[in-house]
N, C-alpha and C positions, 0 to 999 in steps of 0.2 A: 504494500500500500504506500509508504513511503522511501524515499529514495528509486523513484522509478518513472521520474518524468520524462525521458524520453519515449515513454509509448505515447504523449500524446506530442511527440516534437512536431516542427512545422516541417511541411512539403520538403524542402531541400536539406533536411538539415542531417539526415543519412548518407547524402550522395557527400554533403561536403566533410563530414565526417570520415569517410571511406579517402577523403583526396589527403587532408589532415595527415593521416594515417601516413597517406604512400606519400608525403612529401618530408615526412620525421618532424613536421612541425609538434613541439612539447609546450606550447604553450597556451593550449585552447581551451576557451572557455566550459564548464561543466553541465550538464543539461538540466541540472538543479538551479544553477545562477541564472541562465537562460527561461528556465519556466518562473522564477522571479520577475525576471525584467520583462517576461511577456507582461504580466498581472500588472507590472510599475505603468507599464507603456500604456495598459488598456485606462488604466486613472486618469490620463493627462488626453482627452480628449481633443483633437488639432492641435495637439502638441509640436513642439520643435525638440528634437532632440540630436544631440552629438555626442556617438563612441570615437572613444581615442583609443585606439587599436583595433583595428579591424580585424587583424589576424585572417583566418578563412573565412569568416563569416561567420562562423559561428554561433554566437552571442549577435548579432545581426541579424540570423534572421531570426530570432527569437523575440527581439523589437521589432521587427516587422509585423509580426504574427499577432502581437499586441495593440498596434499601431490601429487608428481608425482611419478612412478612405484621406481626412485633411492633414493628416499629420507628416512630418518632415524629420527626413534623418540624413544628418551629413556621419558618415564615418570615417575617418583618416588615420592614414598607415602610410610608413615611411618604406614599406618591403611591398615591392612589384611581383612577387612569386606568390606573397601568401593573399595578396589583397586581390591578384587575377583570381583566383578559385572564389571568393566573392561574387565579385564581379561579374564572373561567369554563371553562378548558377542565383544570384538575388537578383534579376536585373527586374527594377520597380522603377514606377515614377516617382515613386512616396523618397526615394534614398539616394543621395550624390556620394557618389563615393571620391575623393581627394586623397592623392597620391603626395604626402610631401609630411613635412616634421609635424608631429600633433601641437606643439607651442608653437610654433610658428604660425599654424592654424589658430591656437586660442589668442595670439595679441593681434591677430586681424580685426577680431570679432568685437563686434557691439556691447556692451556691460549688459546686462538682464535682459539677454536673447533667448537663453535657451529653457525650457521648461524640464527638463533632464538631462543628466551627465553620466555617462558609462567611462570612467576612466581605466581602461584594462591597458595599460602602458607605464612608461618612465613619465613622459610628459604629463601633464594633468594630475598629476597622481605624487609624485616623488621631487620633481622639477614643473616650477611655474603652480603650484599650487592656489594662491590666493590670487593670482588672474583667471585662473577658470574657474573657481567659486564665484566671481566678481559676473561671470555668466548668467547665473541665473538667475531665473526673476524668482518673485516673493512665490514664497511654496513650494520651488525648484528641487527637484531633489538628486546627489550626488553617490552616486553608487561606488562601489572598488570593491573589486574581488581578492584571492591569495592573498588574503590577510592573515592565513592560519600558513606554519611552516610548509614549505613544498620542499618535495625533493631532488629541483632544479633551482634553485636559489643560490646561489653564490654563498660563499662563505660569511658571516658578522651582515648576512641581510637583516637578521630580525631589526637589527638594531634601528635600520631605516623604517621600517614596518612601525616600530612600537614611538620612534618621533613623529611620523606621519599620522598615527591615531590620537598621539598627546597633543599635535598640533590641531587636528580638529575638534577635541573633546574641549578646549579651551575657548573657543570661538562661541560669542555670543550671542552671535548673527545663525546661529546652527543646532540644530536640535539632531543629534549623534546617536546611531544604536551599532552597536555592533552584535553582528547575526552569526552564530556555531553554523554556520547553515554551508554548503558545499563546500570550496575551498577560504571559507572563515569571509563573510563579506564586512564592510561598513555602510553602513546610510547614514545620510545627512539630508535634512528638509531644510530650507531655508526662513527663517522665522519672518 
């Protein structure tokens, strides 16, 4: 009963899994995290929303799948191999995908544009922090997954992990939960 959301994943999200697989990308999102951000996605009705790491899609289409017909999702990734497999099999009007550094996408951007934030990256998440919370509008709410130890982490990662949650837990523009829930997530609403 639980732990078993991929029986009900979205249309591609098998085939992109299966590419995942053959291309040895280790760093893809969970179908736990992904049946989360379907449910986030279906909240924020004509929503605007940007993931920062596309990775395969994974976690993409899983906001799609959430998404209602008005709703927008830029996702950006600095890797052309893993963001083609996206590409290839999400192709919607609802989603732009953008090929280039995810901070360098967040200081383009407008202050309280975006009605959600999937940071599955460096950028957004570890680097440029309080420019991409500076995204959202009131209510907005900021996701991050592999907050719990993984076993592709670099060595003395926690360390970035546990300032990165002390940095948010501080913040009084932010109403913070962190979730046991797949690879250990955090949420943040914006108050």
């Amino acid at each position: 009963m639980f732990g078993d959301n991929d029986r009900a994943a979205p249309t591609a999200w098998r085939a992109i899994q299966a590419r995942t697989a053959a291309l040895g990308f280790d760093m893809p999102s969970e179908a736990d995290t992904g049946a989360l951000l379907r449910l986030l996605a279906a909240s924020k009705p004509g929503g605007r929303f940007l993931e920062l790491g596309t990775g395969t899609g994974l976690a993409t289409a899983w906001l799609l799948s959430g998404m209602d017909v008005s709703a927008r999702l830029t996702s950006v990734d600095v890797d052309p191999i893993v963001q083609g497999v996206a590409r290839e099999h999400l192709w919607d009007e609802r989603v732009r995908f953008v090929l280039g550094d995810g901070l360098d996408y967040v200081r383009s951007q407008q202050a309280s544009s975006f009605d959600m934030i999937f940071a599955d990256a460096w950028p957004g998440k570890y680097e440029g922090l309080d420019e991409t919370l500076a995204l959202l509008k009131q209510g907005g709410l900021y996701v991050i997954d592999d907050m719990s130890p993984q076993p592709n982490w670099p060595e003395g990662h926690q360390a970035n992990v546990d300032g990165l949650v002390a940095r948010l837990e501080v913040r009084a523009d932010l109403i913070v939960t962190r979730v046991a829930w797949a690879s250990g997530l955090v949420l943040a609403a914006v108050r």
